[in-house]
Backbone as ProteinMPNN parsed JSONL, in Angstrom:
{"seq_chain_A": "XXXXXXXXXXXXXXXXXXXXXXXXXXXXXXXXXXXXXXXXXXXXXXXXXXXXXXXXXXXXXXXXXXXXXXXXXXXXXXXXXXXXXXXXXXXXXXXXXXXXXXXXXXXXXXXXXXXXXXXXXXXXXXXXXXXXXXXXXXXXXXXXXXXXXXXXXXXXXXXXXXXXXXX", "coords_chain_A": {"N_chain_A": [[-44.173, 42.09, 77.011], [-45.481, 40.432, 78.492], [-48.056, 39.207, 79.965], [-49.22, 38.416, 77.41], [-50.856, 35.679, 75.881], [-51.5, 32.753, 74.361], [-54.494, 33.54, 73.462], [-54.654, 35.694, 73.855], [-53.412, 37.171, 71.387], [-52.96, 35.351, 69.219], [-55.611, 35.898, 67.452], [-55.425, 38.243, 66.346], [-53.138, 38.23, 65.244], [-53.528, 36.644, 62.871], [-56.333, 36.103, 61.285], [-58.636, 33.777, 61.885], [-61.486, 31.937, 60.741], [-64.462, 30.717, 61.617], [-65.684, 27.805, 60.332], [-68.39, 27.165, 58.486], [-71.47, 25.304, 59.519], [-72.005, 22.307, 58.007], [-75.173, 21.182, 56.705], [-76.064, 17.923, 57.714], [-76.654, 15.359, 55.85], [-78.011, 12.454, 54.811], [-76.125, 10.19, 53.817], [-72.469, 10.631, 52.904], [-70.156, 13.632, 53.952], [-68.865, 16.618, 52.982], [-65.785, 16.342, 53.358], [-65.497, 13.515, 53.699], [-66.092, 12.68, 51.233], [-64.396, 13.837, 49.844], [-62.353, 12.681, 50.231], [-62.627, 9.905, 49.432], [-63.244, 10.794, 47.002], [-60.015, 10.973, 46.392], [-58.847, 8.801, 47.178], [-59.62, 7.0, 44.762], [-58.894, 8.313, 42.881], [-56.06, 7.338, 43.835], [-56.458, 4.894, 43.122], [-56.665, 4.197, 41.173], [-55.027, 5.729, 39.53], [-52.732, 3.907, 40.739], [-53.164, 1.289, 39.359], [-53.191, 1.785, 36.569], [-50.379, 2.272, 36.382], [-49.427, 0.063, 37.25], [-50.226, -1.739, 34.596], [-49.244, -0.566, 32.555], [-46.712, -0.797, 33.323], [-46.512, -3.939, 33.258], [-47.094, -3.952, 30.794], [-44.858, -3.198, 29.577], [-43.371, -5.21, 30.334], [-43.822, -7.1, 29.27], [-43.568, -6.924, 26.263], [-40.759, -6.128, 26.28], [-39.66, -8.541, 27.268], [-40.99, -9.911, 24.715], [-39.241, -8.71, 22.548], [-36.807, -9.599, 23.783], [-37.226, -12.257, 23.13], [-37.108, -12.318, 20.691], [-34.966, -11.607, 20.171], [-33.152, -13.314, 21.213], [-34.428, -15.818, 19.358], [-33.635, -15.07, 16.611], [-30.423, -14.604, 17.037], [-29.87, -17.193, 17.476], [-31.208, -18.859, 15.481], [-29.292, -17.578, 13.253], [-26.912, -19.073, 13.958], [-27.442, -21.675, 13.356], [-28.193, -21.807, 11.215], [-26.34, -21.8, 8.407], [-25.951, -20.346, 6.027], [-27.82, -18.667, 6.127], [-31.226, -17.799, 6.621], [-34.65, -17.268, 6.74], [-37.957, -15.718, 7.611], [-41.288, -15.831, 7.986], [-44.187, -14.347, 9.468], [-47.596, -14.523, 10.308], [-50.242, -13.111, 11.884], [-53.52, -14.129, 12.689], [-56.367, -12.663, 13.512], [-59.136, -12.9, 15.837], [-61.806, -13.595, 14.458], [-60.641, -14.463, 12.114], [-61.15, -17.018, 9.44], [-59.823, -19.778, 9.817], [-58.101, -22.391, 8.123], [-58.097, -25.931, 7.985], [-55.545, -26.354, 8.334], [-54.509, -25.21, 10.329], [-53.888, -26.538, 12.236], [-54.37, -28.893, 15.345], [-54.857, -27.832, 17.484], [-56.787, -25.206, 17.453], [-56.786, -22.476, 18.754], [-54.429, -21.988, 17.976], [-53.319, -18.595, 16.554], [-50.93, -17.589, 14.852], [-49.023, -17.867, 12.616], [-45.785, -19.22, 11.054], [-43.98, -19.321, 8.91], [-40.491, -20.879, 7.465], [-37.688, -20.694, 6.266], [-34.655, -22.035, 5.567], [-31.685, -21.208, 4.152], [-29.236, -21.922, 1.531], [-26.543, -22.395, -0.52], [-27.025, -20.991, -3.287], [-27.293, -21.23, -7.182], [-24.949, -19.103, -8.647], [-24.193, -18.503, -6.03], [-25.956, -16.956, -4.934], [-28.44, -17.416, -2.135], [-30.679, -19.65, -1.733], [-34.087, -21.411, -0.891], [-33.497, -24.077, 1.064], [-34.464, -25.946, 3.186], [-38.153, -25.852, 4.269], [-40.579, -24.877, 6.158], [-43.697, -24.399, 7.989], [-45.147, -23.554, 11.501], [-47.208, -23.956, 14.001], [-48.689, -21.518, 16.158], [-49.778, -20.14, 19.553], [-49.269, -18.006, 20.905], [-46.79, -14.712, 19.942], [-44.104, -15.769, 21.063], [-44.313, -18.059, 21.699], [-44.443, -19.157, 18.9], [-41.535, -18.109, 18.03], [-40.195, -19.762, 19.229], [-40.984, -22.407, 18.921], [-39.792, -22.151, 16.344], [-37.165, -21.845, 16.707], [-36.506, -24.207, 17.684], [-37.671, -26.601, 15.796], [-35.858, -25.734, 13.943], [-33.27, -26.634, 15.337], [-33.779, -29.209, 15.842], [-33.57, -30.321, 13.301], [-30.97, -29.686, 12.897], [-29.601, -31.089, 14.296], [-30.227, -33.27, 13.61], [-29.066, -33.437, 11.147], [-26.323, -33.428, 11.922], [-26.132, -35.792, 12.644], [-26.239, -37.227, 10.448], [-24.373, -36.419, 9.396], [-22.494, -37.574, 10.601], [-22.819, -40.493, 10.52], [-22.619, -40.967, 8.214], [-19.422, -40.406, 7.375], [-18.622, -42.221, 9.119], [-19.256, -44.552, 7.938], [-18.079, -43.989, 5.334], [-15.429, -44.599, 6.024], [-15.092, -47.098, 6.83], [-16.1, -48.631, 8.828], [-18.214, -50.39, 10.815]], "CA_chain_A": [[-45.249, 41.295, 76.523], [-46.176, 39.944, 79.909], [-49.732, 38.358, 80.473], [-50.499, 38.107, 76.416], [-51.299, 34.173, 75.814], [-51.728, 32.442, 73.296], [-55.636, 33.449, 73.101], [-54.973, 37.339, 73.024], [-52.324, 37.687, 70.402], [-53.39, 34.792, 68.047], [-56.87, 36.356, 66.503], [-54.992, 39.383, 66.002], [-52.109, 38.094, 63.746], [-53.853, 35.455, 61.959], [-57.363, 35.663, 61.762], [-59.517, 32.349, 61.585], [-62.937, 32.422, 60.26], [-65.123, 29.985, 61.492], [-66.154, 26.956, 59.572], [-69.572, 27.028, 58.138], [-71.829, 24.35, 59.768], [-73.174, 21.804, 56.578], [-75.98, 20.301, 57.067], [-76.002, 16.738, 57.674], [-77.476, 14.365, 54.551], [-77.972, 11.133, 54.251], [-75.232, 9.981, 52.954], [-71.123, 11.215, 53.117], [-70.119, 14.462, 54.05], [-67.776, 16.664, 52.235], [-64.566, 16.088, 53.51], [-65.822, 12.158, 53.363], [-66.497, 12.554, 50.325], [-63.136, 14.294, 49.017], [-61.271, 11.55, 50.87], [-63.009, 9.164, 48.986], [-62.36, 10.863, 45.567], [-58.387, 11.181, 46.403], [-58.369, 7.371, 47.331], [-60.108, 6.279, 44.273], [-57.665, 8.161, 42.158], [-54.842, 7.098, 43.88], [-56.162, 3.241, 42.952], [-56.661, 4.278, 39.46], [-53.524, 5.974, 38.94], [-51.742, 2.42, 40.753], [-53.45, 0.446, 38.464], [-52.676, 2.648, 35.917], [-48.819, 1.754, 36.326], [-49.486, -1.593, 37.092], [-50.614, -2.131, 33.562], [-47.828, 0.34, 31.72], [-45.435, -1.244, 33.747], [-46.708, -5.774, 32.548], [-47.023, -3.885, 29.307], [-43.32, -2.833, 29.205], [-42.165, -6.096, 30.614], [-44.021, -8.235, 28.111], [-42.718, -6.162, 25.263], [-38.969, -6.115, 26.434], [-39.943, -10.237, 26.997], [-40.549, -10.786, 23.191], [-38.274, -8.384, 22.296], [-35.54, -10.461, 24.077], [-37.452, -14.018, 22.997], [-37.041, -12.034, 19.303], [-33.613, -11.51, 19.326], [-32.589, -14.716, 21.16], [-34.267, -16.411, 18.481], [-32.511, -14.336, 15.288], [-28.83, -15.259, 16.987], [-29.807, -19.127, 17.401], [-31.118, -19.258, 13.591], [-28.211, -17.106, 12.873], [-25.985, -19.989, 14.763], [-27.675, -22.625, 13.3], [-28.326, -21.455, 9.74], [-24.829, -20.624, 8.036], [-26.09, -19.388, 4.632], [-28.819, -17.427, 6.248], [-32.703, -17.827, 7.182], [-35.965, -16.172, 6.292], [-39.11, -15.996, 8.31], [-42.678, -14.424, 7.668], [-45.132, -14.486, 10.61], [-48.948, -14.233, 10.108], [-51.278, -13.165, 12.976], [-54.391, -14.432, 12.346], [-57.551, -12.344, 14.48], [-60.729, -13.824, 16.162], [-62.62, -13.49, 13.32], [-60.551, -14.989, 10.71], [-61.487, -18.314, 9.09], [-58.673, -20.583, 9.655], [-58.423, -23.508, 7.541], [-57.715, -27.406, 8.34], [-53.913, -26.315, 8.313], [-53.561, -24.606, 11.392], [-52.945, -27.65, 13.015], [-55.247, -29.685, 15.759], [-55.056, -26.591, 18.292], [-57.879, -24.117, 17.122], [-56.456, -21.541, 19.338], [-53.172, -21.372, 17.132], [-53.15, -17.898, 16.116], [-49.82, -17.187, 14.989], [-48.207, -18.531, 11.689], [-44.66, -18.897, 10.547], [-43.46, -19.743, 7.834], [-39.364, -20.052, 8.108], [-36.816, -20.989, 5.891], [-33.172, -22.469, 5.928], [-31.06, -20.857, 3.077], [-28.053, -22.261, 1.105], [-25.542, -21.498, -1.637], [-27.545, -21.639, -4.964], [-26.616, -20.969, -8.324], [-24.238, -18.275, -8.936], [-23.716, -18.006, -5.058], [-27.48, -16.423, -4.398], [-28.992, -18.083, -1.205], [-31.91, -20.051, -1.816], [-34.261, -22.111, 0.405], [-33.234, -25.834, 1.4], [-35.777, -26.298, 3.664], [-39.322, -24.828, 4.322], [-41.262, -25.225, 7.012], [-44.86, -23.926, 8.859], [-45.815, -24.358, 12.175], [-48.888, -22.973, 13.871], [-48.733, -21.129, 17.457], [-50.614, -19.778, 20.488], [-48.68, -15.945, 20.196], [-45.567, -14.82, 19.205], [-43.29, -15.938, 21.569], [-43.968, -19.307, 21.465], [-43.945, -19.301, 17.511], [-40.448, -18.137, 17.953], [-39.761, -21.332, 20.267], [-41.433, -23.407, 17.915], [-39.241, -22.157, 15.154], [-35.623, -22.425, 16.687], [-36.782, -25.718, 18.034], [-37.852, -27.004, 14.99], [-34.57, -25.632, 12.933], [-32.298, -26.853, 16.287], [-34.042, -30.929, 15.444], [-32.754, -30.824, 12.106], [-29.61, -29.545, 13.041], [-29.005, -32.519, 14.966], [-30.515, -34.772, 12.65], [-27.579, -33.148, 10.296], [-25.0, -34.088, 12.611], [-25.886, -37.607, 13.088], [-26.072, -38.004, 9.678], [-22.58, -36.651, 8.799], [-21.349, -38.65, 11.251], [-22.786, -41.859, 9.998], [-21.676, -41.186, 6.502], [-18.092, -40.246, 7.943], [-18.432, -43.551, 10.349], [-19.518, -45.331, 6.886], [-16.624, -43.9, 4.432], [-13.988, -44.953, 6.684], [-15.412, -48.723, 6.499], [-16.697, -48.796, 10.31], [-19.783, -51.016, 10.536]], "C_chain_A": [[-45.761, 40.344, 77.578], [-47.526, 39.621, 79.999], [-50.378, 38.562, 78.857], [-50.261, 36.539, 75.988], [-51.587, 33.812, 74.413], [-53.585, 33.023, 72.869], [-55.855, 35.004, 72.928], [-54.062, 37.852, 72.13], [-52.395, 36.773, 69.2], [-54.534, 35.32, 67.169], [-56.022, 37.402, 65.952], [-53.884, 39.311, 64.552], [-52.948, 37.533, 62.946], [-55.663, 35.354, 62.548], [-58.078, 34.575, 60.798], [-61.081, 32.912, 61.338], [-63.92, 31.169, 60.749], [-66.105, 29.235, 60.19], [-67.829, 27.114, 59.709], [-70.534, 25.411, 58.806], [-72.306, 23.619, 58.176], [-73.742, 21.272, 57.417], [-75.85, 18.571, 57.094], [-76.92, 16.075, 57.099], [-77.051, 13.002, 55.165], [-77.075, 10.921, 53.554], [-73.413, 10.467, 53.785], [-71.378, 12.847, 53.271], [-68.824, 15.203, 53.256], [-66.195, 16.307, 52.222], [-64.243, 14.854, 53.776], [-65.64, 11.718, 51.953], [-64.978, 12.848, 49.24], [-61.999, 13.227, 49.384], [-61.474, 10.243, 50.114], [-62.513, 9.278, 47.735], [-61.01, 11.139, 45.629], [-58.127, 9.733, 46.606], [-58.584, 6.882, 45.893], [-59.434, 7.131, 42.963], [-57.124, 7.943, 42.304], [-55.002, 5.451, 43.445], [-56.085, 3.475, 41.511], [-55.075, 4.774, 39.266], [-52.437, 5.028, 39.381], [-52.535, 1.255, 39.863], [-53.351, 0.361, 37.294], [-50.922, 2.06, 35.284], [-48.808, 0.457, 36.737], [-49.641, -2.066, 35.806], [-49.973, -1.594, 32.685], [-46.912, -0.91, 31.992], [-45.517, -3.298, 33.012], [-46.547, -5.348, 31.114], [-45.756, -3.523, 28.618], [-42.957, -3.943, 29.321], [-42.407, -6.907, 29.734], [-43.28, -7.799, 26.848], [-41.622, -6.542, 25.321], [-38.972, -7.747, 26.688], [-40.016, -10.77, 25.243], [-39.815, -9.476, 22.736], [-36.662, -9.167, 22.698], [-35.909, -12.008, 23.582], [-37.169, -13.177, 21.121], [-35.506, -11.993, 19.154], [-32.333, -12.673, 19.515], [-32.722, -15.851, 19.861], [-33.862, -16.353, 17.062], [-31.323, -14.527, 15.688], [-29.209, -16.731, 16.904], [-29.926, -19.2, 16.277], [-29.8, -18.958, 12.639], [-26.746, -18.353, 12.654], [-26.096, -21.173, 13.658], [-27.72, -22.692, 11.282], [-26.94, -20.823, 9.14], [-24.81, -20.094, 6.446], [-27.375, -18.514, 4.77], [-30.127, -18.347, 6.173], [-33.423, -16.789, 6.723], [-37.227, -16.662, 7.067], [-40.162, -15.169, 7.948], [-43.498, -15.173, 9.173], [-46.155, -13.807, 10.094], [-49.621, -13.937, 11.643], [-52.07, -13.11, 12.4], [-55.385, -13.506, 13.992], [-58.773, -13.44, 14.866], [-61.632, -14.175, 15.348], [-62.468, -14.114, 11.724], [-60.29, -16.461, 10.607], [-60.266, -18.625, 9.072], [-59.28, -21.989, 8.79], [-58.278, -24.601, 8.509], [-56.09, -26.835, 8.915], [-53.502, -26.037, 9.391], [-53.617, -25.228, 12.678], [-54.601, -27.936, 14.097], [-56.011, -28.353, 17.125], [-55.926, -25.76, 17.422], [-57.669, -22.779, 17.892], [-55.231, -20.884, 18.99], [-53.504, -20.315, 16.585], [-52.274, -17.209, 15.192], [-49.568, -18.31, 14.01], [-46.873, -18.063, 11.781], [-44.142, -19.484, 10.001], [-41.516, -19.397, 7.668], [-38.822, -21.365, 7.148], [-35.155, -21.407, 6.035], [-32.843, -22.118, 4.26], [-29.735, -21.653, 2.679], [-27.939, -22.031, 0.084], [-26.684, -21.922, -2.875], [-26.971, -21.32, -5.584], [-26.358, -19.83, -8.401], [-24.073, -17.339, -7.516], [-25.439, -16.874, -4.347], [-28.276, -17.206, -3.512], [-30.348, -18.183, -2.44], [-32.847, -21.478, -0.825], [-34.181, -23.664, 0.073], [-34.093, -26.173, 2.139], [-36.702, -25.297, 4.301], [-39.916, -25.427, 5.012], [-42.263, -24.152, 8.109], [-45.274, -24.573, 9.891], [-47.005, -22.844, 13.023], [-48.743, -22.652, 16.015], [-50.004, -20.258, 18.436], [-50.534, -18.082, 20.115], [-47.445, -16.3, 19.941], [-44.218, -15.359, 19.93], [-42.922, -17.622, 21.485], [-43.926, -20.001, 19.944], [-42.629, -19.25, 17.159], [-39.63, -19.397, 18.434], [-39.636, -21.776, 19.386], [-40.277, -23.372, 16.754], [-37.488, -22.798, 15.328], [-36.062, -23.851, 17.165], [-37.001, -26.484, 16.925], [-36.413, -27.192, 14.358], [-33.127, -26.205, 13.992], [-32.545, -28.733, 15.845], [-32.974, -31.017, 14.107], [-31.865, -30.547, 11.912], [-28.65, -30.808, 13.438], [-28.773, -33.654, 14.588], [-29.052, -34.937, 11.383], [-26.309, -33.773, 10.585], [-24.778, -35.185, 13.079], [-25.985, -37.826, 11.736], [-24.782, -37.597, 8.896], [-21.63, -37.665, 9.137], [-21.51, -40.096, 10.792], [-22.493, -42.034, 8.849], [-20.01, -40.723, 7.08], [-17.681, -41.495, 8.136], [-18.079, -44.485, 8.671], [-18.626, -45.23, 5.728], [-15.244, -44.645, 5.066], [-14.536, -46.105, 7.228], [-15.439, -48.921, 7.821], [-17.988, -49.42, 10.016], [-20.507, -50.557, 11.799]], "O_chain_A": [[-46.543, 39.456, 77.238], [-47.976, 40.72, 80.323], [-51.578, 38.796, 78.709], [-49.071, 36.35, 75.732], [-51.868, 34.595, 73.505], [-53.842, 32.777, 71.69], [-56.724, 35.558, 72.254], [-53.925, 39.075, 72.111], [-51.962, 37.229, 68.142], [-54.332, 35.127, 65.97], [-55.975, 37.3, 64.726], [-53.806, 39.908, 63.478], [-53.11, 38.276, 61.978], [-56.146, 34.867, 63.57], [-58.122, 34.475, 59.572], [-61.618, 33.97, 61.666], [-64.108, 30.49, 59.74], [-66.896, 29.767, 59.411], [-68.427, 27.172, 60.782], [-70.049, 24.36, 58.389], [-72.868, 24.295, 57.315], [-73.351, 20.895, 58.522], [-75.363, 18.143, 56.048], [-78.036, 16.05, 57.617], [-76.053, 12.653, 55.795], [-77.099, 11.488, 52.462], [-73.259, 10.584, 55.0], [-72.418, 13.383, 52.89], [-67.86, 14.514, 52.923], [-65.543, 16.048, 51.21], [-63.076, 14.608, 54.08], [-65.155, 10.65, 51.58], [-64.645, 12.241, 48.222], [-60.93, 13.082, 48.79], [-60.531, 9.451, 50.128], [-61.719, 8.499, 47.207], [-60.701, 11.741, 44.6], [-57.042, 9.374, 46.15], [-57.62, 6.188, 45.571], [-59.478, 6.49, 41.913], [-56.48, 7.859, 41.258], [-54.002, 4.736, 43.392], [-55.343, 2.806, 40.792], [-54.152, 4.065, 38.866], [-51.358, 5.048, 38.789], [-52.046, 0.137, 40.024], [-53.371, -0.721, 36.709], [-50.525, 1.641, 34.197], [-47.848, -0.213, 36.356], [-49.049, -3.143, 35.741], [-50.075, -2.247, 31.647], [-46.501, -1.75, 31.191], [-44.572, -3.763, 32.374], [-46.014, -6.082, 30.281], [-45.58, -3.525, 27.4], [-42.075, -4.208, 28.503], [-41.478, -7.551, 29.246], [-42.318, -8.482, 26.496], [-41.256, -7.351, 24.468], [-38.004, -8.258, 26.124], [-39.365, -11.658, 24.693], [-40.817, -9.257, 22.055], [-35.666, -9.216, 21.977], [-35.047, -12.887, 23.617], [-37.041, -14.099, 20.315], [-34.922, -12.318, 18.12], [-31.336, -12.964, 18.855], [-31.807, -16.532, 19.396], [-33.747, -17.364, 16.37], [-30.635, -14.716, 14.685], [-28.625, -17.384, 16.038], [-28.935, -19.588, 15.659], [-29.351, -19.634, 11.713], [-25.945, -18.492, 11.729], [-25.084, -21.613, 13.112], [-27.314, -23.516, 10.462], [-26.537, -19.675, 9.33], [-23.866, -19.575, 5.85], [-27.888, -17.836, 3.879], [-30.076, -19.49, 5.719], [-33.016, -15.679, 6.379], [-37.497, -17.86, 7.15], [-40.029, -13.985, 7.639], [-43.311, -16.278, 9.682], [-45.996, -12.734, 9.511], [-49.351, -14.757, 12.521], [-52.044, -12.313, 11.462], [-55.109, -13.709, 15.174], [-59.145, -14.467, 14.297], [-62.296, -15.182, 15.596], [-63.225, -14.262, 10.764], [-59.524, -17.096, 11.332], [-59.481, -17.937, 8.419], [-60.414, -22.468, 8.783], [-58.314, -24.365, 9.716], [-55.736, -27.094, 10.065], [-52.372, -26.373, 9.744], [-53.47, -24.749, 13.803], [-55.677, -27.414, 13.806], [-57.17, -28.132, 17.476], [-55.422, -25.749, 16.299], [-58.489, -21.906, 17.605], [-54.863, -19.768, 19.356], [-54.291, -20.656, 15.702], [-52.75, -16.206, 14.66], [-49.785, -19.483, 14.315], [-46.553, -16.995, 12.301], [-43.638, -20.463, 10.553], [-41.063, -18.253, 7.704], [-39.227, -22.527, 7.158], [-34.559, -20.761, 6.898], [-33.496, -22.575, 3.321], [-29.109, -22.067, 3.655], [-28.85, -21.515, -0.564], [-27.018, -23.063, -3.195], [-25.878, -20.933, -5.17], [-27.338, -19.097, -8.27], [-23.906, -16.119, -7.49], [-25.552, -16.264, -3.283], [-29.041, -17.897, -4.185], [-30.788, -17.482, -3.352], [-32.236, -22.347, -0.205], [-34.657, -24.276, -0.883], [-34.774, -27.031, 1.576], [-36.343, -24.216, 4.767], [-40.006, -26.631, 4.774], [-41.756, -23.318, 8.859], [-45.701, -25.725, 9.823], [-47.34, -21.678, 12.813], [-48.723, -23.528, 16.88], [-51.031, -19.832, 17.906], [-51.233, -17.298, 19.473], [-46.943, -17.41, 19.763], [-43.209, -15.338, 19.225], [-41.863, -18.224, 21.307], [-43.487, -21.136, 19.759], [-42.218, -19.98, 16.257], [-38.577, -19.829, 17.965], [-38.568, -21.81, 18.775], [-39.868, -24.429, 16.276], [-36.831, -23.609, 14.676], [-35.483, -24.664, 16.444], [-36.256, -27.455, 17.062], [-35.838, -28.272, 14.217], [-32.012, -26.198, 13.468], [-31.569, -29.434, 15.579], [-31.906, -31.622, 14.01], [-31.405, -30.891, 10.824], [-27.56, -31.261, 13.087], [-27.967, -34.563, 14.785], [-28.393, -35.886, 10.958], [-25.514, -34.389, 9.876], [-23.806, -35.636, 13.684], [-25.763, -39.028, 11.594], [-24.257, -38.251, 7.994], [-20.689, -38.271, 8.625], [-20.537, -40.841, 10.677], [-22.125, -43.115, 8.388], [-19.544, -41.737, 6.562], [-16.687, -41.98, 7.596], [-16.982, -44.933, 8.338], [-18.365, -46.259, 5.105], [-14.278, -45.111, 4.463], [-14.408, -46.08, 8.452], [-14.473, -49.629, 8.106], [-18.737, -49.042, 9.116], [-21.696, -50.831, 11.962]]}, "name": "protein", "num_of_chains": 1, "seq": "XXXXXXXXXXXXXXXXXXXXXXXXXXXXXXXXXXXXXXXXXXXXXXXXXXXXXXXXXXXXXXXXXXXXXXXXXXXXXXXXXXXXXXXXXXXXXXXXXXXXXXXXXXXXXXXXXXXXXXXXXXXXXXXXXXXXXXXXXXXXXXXXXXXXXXXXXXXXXXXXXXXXXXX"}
């Protein structure tokens, strides 16, 4: 195979076809143009998972602000709790009630249970407060039911302090 080169033994295996001239427009050319539409899906399809991905983490965020705040009530409540949550839309007439914020969306209505008659929880205290979304309604709520926990425990102690003739 002595004196064949790369230029007399390549057409032969593998033949090439010359590229078609395009004309030249105003404008992009095709393989401008295909470079363009492969970039401008690859931003869509990262923007794409940019917005899956905040929408998973917010989720698994009140999912974990949901179940932090069902053990604290749990903690704090020892004959049991009840909660309802309202979302209120853009559109719906809020009254006076939902507090000085006008951007409160988010009701909840949340109970503290104890022993009633014939051993059947029933509610001891009831209380609504009025939130932004749901995460911070959940705040709002163990925060709320965490005050009057406290308030509980200063006032055992001062009736304790006060049985056992301490001034």
């Amino acid at each position: 195979m002595a004196g064949l080169g790369p230029d007399t033994w390549l057409p032969a295996a593998l033949p090439i076809r010359e590229q078609p001239d395009f004309p030249q427009q105003a404008g992009t050319s095709v393989p401008e143009a295909a470079l363009l539409a492969g970039m401008l899906i690859a931003v869509l399809a990262m923007a794409r998972a940019i917005i899956r991905w905040r929408a998973r983490r917010d989720r698994d965020q009140l999912r974990f602000d949901e179940e932090r705040a069902r053990a604290e009530m749990d903690r704090l409540c020892d004959h049991g709790w009840t909660a309802t949550m309202t979302l209120h839309g853009q559109g719906a007439g809020l009254s006076s009630a939902a507090g000085p914020d006008r951007g409160a969306r988010v009701r909840v209505e949340w109970a503290e249970l104890g022993a009633g008659d014939g051993g059947r929880p029933e509610p001891l205290v009831v209380r609504r407060l009025w939130a932004s979304n749901v995460g911070a309604a959940l705040r709002g709520m163990v925060e709320d039911r965490r005050l009057d926990f406290e308030l509980e425990q200063i006032e055992r102690a001062q009736t304790q302090h006060d049985s056992s003739g301490g001034e």
